[in-house]
SEVEX-381483 format. One record per residue (C-alpha): residue number from 1; chain; x, y, z. Coordinates in steps of 0.001 Angstrom, whole numbers, plus 524288, in hexadecimal, padded with zeros to 5 digits. Example, Ala and Ser with C-alpha at 12.3 -4.5 7.8 and 13.67 -1.06 7.14 Angstrom:
<rs>
R_num_chaine_c1_c2_c3
R_1_A_8300C_7EE6C_81E78;
R_2_A_83566_7FBDC_81BE4;
</rs>
This chain:
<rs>
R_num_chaine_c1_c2_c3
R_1_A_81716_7E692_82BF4;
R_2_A_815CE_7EA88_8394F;
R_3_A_8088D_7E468_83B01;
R_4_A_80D46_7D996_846DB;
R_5_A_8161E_7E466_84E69;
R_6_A_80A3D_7EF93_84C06;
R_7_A_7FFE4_7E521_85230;
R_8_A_80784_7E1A1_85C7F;
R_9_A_80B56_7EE54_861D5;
R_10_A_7FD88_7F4C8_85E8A;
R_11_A_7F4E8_7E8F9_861EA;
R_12_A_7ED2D_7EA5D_8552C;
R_13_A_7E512_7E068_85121;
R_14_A_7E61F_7DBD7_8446E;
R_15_A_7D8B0_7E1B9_840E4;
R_16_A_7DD89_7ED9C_845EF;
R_17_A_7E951_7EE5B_83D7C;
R_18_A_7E15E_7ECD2_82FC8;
R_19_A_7DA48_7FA54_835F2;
R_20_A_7E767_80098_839B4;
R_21_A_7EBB2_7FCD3_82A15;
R_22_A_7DE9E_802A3_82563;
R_23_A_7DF51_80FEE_82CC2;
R_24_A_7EC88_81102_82699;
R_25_A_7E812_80E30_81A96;
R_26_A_7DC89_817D8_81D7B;
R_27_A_7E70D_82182_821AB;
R_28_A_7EBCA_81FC6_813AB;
R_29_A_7DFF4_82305_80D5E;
R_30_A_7DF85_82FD5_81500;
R_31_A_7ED3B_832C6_812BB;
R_32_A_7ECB9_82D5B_8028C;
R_33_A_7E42D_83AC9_7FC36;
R_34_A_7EB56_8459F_80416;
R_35_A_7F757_83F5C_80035;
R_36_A_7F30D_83E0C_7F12B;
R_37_A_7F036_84BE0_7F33C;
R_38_A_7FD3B_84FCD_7F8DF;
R_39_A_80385_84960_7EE12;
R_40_A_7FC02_84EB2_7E306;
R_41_A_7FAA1_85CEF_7E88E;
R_42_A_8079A_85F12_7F1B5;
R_43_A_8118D_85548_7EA54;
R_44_A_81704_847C5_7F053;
R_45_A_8206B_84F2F_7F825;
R_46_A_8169F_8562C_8020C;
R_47_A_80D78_84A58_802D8;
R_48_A_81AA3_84252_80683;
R_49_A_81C7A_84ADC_81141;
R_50_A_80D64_84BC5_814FA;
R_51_A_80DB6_83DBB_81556;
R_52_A_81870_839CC_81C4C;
R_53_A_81739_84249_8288C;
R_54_A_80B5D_83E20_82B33;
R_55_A_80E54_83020_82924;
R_56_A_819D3_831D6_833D6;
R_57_A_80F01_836BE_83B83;
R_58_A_806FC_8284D_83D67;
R_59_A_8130A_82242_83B86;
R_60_A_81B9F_82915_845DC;
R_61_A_80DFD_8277C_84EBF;
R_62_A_80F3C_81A72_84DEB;
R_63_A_81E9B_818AC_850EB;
R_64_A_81C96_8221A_85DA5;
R_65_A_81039_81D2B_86181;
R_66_A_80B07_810F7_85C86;
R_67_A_7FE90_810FE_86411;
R_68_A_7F82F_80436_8699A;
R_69_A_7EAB6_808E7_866D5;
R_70_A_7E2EB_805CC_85A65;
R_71_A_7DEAD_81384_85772;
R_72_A_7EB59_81B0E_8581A;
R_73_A_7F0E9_8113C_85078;
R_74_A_7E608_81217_844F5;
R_75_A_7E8DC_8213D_844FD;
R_76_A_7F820_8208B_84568;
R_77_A_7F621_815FA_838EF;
R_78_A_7EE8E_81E08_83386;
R_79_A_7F6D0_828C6_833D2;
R_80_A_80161_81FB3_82D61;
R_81_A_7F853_81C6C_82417;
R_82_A_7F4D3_8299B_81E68;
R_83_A_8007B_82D36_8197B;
R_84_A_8093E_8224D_81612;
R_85_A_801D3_81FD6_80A86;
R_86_A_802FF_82DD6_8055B;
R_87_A_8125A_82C6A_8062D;
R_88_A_810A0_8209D_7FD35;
R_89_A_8074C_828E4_7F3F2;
R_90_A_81335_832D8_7F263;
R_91_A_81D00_82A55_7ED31;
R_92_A_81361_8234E_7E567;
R_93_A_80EBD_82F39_7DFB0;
R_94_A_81BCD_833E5_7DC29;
R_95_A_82028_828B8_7D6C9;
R_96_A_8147E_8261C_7CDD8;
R_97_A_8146D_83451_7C856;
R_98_A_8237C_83372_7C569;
R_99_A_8233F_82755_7BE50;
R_100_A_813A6_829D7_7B6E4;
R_101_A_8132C_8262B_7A8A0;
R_102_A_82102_820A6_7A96A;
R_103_A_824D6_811E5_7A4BC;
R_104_A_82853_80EDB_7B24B;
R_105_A_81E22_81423_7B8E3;
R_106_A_819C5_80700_7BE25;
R_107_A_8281B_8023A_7C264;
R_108_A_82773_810F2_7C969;
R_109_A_81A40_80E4D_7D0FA;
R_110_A_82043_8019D_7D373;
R_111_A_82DAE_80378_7D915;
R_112_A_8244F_8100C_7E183;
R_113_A_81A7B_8054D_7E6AE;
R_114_A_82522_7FBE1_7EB37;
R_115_A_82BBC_8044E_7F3FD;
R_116_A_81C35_800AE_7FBF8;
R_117_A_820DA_7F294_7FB2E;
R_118_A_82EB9_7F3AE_7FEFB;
R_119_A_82B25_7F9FA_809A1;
R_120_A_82369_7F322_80EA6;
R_121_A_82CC2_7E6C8_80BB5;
R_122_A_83641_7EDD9_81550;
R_123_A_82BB6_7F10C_81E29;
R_124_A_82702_7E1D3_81F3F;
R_125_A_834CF_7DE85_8212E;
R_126_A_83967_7E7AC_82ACF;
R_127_A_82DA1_7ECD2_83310;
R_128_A_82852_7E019_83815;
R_129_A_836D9_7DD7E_83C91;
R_130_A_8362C_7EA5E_8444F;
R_131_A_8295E_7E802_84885;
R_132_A_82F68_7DD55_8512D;
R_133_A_83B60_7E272_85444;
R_134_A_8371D_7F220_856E2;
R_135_A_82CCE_7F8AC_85FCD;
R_136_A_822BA_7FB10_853F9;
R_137_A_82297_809F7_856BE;
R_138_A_8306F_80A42_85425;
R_139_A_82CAF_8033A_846AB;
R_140_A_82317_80CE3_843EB;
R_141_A_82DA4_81869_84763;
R_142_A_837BE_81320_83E16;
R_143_A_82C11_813D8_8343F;
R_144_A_82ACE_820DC_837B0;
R_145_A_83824_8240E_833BC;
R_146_A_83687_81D41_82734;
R_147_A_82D0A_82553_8229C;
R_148_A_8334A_830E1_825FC;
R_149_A_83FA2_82E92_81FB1;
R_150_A_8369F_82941_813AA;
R_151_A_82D99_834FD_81374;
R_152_A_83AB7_83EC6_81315;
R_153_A_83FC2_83706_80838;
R_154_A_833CE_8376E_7FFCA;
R_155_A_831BA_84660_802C7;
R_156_A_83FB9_84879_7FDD3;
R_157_A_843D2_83F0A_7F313;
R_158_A_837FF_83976_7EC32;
R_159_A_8340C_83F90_7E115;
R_160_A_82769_844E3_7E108;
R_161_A_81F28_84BB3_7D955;
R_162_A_81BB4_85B90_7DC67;
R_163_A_80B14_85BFC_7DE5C;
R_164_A_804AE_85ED1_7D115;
R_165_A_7FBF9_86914_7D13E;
R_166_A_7F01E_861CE_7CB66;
R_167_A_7E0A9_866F0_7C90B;
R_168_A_7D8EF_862B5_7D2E2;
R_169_A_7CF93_85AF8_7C8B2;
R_170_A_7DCDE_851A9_7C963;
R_171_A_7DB78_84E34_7D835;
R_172_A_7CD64_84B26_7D913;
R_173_A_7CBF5_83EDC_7DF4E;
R_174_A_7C103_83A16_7D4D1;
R_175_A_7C802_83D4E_7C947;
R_176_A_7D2CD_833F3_7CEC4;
R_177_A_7CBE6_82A74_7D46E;
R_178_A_7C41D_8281B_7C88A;
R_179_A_7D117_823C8_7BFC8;
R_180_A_7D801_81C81_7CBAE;
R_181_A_7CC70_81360_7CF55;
R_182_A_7D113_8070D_7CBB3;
R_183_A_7DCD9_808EB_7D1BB;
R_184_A_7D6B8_80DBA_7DF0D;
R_185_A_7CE22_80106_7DEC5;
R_186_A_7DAD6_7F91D_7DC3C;
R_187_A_7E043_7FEF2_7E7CD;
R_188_A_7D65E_7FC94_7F0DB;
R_189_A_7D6A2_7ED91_7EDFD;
R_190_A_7E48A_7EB03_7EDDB;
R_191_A_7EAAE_7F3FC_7F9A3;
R_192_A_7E415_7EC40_805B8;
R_193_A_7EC11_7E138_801A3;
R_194_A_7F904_7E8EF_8036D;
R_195_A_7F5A2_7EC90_80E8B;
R_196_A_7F0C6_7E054_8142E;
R_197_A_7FCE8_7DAC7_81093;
R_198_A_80464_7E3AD_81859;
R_199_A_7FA0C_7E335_8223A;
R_200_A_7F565_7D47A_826FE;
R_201_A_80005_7CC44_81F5F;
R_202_A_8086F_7CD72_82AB4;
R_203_A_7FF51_7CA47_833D8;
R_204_A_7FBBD_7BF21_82CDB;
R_205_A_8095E_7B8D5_82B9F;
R_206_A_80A91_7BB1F_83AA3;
R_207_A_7FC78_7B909_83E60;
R_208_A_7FAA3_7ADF4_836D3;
R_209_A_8066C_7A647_83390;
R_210_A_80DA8_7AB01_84005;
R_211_A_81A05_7B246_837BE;
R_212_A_82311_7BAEB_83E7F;
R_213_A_81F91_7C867_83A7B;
R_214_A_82C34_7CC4A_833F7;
R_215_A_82A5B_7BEB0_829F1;
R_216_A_81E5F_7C52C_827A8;
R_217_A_82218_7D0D3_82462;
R_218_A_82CE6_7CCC8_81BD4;
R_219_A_82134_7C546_8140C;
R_220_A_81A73_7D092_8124E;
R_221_A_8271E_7D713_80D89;
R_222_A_826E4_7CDC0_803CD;
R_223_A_81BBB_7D124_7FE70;
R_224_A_81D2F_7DFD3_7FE2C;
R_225_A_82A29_7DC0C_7F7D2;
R_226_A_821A8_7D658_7EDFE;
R_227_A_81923_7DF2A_7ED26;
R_228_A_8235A_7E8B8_7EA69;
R_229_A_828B7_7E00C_7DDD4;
R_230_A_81B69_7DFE0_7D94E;
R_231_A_81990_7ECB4_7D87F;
R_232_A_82731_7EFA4_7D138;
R_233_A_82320_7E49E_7C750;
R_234_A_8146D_7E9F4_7C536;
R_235_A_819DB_7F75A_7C45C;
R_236_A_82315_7F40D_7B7C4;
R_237_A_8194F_7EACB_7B379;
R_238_A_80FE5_7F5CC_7B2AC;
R_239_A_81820_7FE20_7AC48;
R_240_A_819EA_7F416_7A218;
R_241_A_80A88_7F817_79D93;
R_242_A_80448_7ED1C_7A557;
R_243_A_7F69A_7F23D_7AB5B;
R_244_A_7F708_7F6B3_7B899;
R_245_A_7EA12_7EFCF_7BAA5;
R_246_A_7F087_7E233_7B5D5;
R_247_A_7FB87_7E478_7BFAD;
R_248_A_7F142_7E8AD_7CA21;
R_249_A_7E93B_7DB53_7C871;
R_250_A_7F576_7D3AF_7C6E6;
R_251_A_7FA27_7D82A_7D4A6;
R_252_A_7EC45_7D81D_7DB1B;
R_253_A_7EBB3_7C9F7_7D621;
R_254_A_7F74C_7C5E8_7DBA5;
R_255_A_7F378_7CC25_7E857;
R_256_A_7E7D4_7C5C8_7E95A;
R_257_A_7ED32_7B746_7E6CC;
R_258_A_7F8A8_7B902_7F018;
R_259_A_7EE6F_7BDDC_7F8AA;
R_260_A_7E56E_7B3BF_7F8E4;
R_261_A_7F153_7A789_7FA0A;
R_262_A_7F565_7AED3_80635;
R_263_A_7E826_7AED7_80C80;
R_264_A_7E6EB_7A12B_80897;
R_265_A_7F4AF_79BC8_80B3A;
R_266_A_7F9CE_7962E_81A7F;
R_267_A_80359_7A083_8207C;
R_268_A_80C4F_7952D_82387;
R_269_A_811F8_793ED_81619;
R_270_A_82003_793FC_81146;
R_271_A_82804_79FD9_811F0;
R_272_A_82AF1_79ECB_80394;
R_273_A_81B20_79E47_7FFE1;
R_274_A_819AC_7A8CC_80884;
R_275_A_82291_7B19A_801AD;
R_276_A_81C03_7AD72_7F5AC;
R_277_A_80E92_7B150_7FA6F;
R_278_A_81451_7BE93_7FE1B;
R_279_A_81A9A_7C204_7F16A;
R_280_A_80C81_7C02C_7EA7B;
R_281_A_805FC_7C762_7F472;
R_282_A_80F21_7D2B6_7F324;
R_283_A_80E3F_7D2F6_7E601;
R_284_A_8003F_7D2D4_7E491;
R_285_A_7FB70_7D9EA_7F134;
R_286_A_80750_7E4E7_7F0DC;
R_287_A_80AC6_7E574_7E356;
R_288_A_7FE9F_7EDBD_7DBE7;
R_289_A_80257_7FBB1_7E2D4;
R_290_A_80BA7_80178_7D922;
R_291_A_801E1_7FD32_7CC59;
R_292_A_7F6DC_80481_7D362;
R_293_A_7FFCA_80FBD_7D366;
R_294_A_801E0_80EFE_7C53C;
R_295_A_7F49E_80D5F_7C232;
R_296_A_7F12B_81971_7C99E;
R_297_A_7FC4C_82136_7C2F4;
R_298_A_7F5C5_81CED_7B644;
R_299_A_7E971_823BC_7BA5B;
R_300_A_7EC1F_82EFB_7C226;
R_301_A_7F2E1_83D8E_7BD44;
R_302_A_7FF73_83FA9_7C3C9;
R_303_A_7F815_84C3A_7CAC8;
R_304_A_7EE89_841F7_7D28F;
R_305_A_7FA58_83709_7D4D4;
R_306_A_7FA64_838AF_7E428;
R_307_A_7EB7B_8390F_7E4AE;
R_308_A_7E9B9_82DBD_7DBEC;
R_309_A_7F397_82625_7E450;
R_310_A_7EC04_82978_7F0D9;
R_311_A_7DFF9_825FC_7EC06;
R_312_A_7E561_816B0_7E79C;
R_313_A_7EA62_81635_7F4CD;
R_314_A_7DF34_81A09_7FCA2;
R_315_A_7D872_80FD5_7F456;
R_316_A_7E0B8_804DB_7F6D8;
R_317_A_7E092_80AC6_80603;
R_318_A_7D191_80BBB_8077B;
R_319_A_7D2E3_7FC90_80285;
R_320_A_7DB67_7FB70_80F16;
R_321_A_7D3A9_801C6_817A2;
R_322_A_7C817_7F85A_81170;
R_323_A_7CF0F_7EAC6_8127A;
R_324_A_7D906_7EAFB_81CBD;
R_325_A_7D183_7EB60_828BB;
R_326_A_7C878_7DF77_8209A;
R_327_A_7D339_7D6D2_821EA;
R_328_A_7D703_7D7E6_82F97;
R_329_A_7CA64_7D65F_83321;
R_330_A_7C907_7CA24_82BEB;
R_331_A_7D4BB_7C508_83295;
R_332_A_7D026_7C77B_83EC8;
R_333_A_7C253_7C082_83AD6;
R_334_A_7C9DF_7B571_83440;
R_335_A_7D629_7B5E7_83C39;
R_336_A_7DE47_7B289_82EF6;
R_337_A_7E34A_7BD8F_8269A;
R_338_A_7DF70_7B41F_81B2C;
R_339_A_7D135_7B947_81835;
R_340_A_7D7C6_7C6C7_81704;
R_341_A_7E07D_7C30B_80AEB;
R_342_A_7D6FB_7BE9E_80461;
R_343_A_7CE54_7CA26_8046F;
R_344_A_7DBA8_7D299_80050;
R_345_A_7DCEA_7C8C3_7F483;
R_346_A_7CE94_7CACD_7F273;
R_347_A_7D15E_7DA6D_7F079;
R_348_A_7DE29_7D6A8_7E735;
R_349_A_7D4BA_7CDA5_7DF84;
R_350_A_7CA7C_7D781_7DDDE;
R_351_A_7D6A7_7E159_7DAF8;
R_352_A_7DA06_7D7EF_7D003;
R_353_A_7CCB7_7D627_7CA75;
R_354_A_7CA07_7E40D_7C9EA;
R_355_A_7D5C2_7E62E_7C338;
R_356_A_7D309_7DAAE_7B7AC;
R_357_A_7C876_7E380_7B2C0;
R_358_A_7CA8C_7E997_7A5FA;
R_359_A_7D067_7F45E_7A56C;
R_360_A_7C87E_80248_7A6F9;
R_361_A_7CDC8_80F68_7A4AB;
R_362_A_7D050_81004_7B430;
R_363_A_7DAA4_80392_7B351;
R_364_A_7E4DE_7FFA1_7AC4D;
R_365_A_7F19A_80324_7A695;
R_366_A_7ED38_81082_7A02C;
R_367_A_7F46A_81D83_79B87;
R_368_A_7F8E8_82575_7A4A0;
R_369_A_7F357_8309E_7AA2B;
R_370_A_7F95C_83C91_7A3A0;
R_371_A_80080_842B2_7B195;
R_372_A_7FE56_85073_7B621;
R_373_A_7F006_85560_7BA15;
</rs>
């Protein structure tokens, strides 16, 4: 969102900002298994705490500093990146053992996973605005505060779960990975194209079709808002008894369609298609997180829910790290962001095909786990 304002003032390149996104994303990786482990072995509240101190630290680094040169920057970002993530894994962790084995356990991952969304709907609709108006250290300041004020709130009033004291068989990273494959693989194809949404479809409208930043930005609300409906609907949809794998190539399908008529579609079209194009590309591209949840809750024991969760998001993160940089450097080969969506609708299709194989006892709607170690 404040991809225009965080070029101008840094002088990064383009290039250089897919590298800054991966090394954030790499940060997360880093950051994902200590925070499972926090979770599983200390209890949501310390991990909370772990997490968001030393997210204030890149954070706050980058409101009082905000250095010029490309190095500092990738560290500070990095920083950022390493514990953000684990905040998320917290809530999500909470929130998927409270509602586990219940008829609304969907709806529950659902209503968790579009608070992402509406976020970042807010953030698209307020940040590039203060990106023109404020100094951007200032922006990244009142971020600061934000997650300050957020991380006392969670500490105090969420509910969380007190650390289960599990075997250590139960935490062995094998063990786990072996049931949650299919979902790591899903991951790792479908989370670049979140994040190049966030990341080059700004750039785009204002590279490419010469939009004022904040327009931009309140398209790509648009399609977090829609992403954020499509995740409620999937949710209760799921809960219903559809397969989560049905719902997962449904989405991925949609993504890669909407992908593929914006890569092939002039920029220059009508405000009203444009909206259109967004709403499909939310739902498809941002809509999938919460059902990946679900299907990890259906194969992991409430004792390994933190690690489980870190492990799908270092997936989906190492596909990041993989894919982002590819597409800036194809747009600065091509000089058109085009040839990038298309390889992101490429991963979605391949997401989708995966998915339409029969079912294995990996995949699927299956019973439950029976919680506990």
């Amino acid at each position: 969102m404040l991809s225009v304002a965080f070029r101008a003032a840094t002088g990064v390149s383009v290039g250089r900002m897919g590298i800054l996104m991966s090394a954030g994303a790499f940060g997360a990786i880093v950051g994902m298994l200590p925070a499972g482990f926090a979770h599983d072995r200390m209890g949501s509240r310390v991990a909370t705490v772990l997490a968001g101190s030393w997210a204030l630290v890149g954070l706050g680094g980058l409101g009082v500093f905000l250095p010029r040169g490309f190095w500092p920057l990738l560290i500070l970002v990095f920083l950022v990146g390493s514990a953000l993530p684990a905040l998320s894994l917290v809530g999500l962790g909470s929130v998927s053992t409270l509602f586990q084995g219940t008829r609304h356990e969907g709806l529950a991952l659902g209503v968790r996973q579009a608070s992402a969304p509406l976020g970042g709907v807010l953030a698209a609709s307020l940040l590039p605005w203060l990106g023109h108006v404020w100094p951007l250290q200032r922006v990244f300041l009142a971020l600061s505060v934000n997650l300050a004020l957020w991380t006392v709130i969670l500490t105090v009033f969420l509910p969380v779960r007190r650390a289960i004291s599990a075997p250590r068989s139960s935490l062995r990273l094998r063990h786990l990975f072996v049931h949650v494959r299919g979902a790591l693989w899903t991951s790792f194809l479908l989370a670049p194209g979140q994040y190049a949404l966030l990341t080059y479809v700004i750039f785009d409208l204002h590279d490419k079709a010469g939009r004022h930043p904040v327009a931009a930005g309140l398209l790509l609300a648009v399609a977090l808002l829609s992403g954020l409906l499509s995740r409620l609907v999937l949710g209760s949809i799921h809960d219903r008894g559809v397969a989560v794998t049905r719902l997962l190539r449904l989405a991925a399908g949609v993504g890669a369609t909407s992908l593929l008529l914006w890569a092939g579609l002039p920029r220059d079209l009508p405000l009203t298609a444009l909206v259109l194009i967004f709403m499909a590309l939310g739902a498809g591209v941002d809509g999938w997180n919460a059902l990946l949840t679900a299907w990890l809750a259906e194969k992991s024991r409430t004792s390994e829910r933190g690690l489980g969760l870190a492990l799908v998001g270092m997936a989906g993160l190492f596909g990041v790290i993989v894919w982002i940089p590819v597409l800036g450097i194809l747009q600065r080969v091509c000089h058109s962001y085009r040839p990038g969506w298309v390889v992101v609708a490429a991963l979605y299709a391949l997401a989708a095909f995966t998915l339409a194989r029969p079912a294995t006892p990996s995949s699927g709607r299956l019973t439950p786990r029976a919680p506990g170690p």
